[in-house]
C-alpha positions in Angstrom: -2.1 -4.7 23.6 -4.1 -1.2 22.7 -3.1 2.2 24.4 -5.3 4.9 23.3 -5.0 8.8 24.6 -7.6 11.0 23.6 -7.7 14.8 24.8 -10.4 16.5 23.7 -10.5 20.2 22.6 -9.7 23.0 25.2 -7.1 25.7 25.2 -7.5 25.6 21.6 -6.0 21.9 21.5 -7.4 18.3 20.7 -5.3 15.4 19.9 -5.4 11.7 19.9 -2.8 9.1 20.7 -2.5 5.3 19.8 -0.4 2.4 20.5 -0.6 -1.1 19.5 1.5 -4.0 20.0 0.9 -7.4 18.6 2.4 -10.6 17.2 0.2 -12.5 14.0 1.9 -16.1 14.0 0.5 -18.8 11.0 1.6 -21.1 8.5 1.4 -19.7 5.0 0.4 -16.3 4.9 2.2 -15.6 1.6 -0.1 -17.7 -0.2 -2.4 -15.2 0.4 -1.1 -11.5 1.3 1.5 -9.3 -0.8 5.0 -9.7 -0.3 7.8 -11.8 -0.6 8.4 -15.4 0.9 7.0 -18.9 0.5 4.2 -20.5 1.8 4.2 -23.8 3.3 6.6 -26.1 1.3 7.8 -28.4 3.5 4.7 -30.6 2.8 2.0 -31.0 5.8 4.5 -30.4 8.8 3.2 -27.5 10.0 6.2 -27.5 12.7 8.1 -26.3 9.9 6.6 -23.7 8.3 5.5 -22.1 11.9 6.8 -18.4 12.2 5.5 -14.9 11.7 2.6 -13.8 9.4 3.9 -11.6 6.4 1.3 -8.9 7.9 3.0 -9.1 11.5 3.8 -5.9 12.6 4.5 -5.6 16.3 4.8 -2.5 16.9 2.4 1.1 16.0 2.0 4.3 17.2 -0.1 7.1 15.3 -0.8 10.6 16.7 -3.1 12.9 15.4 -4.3 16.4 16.7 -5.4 20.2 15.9 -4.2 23.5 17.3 -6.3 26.7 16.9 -4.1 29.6 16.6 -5.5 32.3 19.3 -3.9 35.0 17.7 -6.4 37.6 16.7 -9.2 35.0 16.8 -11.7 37.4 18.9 -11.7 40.4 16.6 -14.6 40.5 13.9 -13.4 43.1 11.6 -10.6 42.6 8.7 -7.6 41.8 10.7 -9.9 39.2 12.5 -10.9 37.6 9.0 -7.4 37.8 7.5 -5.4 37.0 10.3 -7.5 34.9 12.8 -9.0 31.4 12.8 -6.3 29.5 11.4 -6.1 26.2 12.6 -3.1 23.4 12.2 -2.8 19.8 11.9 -0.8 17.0 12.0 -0.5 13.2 11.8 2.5 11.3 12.9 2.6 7.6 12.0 5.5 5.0 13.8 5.7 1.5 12.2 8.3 -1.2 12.8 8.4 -2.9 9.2 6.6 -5.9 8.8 8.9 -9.5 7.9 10.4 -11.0 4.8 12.3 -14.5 4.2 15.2 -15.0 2.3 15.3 -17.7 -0.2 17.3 -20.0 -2.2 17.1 -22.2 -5.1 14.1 -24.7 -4.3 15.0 -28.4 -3.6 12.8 -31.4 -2.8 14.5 -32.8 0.5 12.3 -35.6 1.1 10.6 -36.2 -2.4 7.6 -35.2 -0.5 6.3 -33.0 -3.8 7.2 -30.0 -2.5 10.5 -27.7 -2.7 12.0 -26.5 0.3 13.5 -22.6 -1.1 14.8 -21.5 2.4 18.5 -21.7 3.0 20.7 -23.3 5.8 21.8 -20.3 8.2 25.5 -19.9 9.2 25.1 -17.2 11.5 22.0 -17.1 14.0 23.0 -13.2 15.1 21.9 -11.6 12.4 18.2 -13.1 12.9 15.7 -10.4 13.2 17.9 -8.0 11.6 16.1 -4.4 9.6 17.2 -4.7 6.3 16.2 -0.9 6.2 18.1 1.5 4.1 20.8 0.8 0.8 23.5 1.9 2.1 23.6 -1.0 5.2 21.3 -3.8 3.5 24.0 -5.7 2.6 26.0 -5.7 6.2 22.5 -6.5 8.0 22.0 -9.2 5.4 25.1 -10.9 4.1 25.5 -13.8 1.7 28.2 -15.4 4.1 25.6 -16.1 6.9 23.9 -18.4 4.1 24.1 -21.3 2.1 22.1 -23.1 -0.3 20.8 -26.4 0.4 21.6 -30.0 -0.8 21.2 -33.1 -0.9 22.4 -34.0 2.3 20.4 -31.6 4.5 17.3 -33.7 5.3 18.0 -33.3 9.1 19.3 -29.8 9.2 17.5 -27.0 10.2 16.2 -24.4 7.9 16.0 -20.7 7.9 12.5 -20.0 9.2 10.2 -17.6 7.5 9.9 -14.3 7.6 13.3 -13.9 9.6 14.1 -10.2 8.6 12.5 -7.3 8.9 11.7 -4.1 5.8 11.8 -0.6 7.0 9.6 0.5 8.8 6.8 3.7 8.3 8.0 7.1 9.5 5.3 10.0 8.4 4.4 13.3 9.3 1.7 15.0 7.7 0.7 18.6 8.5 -1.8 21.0 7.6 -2.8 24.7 8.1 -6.4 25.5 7.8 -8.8 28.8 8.0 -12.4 29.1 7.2 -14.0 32.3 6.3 -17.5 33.3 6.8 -18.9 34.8 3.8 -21.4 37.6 4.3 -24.3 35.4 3.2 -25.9 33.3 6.4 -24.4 29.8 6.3 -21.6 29.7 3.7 -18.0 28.9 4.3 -15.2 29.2 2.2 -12.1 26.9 3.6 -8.7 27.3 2.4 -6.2 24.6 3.3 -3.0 23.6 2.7 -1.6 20.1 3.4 1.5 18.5 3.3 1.9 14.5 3.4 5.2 13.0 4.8 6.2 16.5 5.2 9.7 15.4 6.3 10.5 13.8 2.7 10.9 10.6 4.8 11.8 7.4 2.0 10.4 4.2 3.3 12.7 1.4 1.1 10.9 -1.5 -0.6 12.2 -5.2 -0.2 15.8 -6.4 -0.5 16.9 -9.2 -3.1 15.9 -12.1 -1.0 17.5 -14.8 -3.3 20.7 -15.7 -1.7 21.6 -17.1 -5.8 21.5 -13.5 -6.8 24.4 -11.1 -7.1 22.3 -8.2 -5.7 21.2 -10.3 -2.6 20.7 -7.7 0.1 20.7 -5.0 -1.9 17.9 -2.8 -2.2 16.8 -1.1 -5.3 14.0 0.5 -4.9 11.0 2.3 -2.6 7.8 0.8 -1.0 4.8 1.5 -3.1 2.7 2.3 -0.6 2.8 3.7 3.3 
């Protein structure tokens, strides 16, 4: 689903508004995107290895707009160049964070060539859970609602993938803009100023998704890109 809003410029205003919301289900997009996970490796049951796309992200909203400052904007002497025609900007972006799956040590169930590396889940509430900020990634994702699998597990269900969710994008860029006319016809001189994720927002990278680790669910570090 798409929701736009656009409102064009008047009273010195002009902004744009977008919402999406969406659900990308496949089979093994791991083998092909960034990001941690597996692919399909319970053999050729697709059954299994059904759940959401590494790229899923259901839900978006991105604003973007101008404002034209009205002070002073009519005069045409000094004050009017100095003071006058400056314009601002911003653009808010909203993104839940897209999924990740928790692994454990890989383990041929049914000698079917290929190693199973999701774990058995204890606790089915913490499903769905944002594994979102250091401080909590450990209580939204703890080792005691897992354990590895063995041997005897041919029947048993399997953590799906991509079960958990990273943090998510919160951004606000703004920007302050004036153009000044310069006395010869048809040149411009702009001077802007910008600001990108002006509230020093810090969107966390992925936890350790290996429940054999002693950091599993800790996060160490930032996303590399926005």
């Amino acid at each position: 689903m798409q929701l736009e809003w656009i409102k064009r410029l008047s009273r010195n205003l002009n902004f744009q508004a977008a919402y999406t919301w969406s659900k990308s289900i496949d089979t093994t997009s791991e083998a092909t995107f960034v990001g941690a996970g597996d692919s399909n490796q319970t053999g050729n049951s697709a059954r299994a290895a059904r759940a959401l796309s590494r790229f899923h992200t259901p839900h978006r909203f991105t604003v973007y707009g101008t404002y034209r400052l009205p002070f002073f904007s009519a005069q045409k002497g000094l004050l009017g160049q100095a003071l006058g025609g400056w314009q601002l900007s911003a653009v808010l972006k909203l993104a839940k964070g897209t999924p990740f799956t928790v692994t454990t040590t890989a383990l041929d169930l049914n000698f079917d060539g290929f190693s199973e590396s999701r774990p058995v889940l204890l606790d089915p509430s913490i499903l769905g859970n944002s594994v979102n900020h250091p401080s909590t990634s450990r209580d939204a994702l703890p080792r005691a609602a897992f354990r590895p699998l063995t041997s005897a597990d041919v029947n048993t269900p399997i953590l799906g993938r991509n079960t958990f969710f990273l943090d998510g994008t919160k951004t606000l860029d703004l920007g302050m803009a004036k153009i000044f006319r310069m006395p010869w016809e048809g040149h411009r001189i702009t001077l802007r100023a910008d600001m990108f994720n002006s509230l020093n927002h810090v969107q966390y990278g992925f936890p350790s998704a290996l429940i054999t680790n002693t950091n599993f669910g800790a996060i160490t570090g930032v996303a590399t890109s926005y």
